[in-house]
N, C-alpha and C positions, 0 to 999 in steps of 0.2 A: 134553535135559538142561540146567538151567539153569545156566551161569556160577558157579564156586566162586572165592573169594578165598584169593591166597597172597601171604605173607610172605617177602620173598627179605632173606634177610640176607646182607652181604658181609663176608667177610672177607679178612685178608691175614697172612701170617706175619709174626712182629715181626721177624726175622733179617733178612728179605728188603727190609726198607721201608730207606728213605732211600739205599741201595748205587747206585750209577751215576754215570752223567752225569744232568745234566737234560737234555731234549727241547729240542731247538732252534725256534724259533719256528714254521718251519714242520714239523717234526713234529708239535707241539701242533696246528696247524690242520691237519694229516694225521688225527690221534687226535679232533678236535670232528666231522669231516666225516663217522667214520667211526660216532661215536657217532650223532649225528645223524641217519641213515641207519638206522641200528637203533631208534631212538626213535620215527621217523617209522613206520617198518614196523609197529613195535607198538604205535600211538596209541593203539589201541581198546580195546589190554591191560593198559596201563597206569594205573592209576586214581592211584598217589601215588606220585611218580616217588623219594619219601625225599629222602635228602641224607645229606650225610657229618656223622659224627656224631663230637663234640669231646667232650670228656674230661667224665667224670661223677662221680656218688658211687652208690655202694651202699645202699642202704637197709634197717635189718631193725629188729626190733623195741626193740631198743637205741642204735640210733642210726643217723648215716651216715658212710661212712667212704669214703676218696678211690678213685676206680678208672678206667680199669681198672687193673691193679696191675701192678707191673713184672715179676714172674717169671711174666708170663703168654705163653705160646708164639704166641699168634695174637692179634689186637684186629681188632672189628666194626669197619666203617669206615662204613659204612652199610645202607643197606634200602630196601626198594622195595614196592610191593604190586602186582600183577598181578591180571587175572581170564584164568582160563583153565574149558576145558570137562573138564580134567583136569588131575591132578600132571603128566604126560607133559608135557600142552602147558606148562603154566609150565616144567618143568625146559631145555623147548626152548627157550623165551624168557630163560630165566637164561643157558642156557648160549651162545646166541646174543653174548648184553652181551658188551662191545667188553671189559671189566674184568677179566674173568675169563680172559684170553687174560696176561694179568702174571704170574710167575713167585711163584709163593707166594699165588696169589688164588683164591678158590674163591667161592658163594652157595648157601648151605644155604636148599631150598624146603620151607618149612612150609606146609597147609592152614589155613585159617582158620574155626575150626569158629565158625557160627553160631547161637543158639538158637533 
């Protein structure tokens, strides 16, 4: 079966973002060592590792208008694309990500339907 492409979009709850301490120096090189570990494991699966995504506009046929918008309960932070031989395997690989273990963080895995 050949390789299908998914869309892992990250999210995070808006309530839950900016709350805590910051990570102390060596915590963040605890959290890179550990991402990186996971990255490495799934070099093969990862085709666009994304990036975190900064504030945009909405687009419709009238115009564009700022977003995301503030009475929104969650915001995307980023995305990724995987190849897996199934939704299972990427859901496995999403749920693996070091990001998803944050309190309000979830990656909704979409297929990537090709024509």
């Amino acid at each position: 079966m050949p390789k299908q492409k998914y869309l892992c979009i990250q999210r995070s709850q808006m309530g839950k973002l900016g709350k805590g301490e910051k990570p102390s120096p060596a915590q963040m090189e605890e959290m890179y060592t550990i991402f990186n570990a996971w990255k490495e494991k799934y070099q093969k699966n990862i085709v666009d590792m994304g990036g975190r995504l900064m504030a945009g506009k909405t687009v419709t046929s009238e115009g564009a208008k700022d977003g995301p918008f503030v009475e929104a309960k969650e915001m995307i932070g980023g995305y990724m694309i995987v190849s897996a031989e199934s939704l299972e395997e990427a859901i496995e690989i999403a749920r693996q990500c070091p990001g998803v273990v944050m309190p309000g963080s979830s990656v909704e895995v979409r297929e990537i339907h090709a024509p």
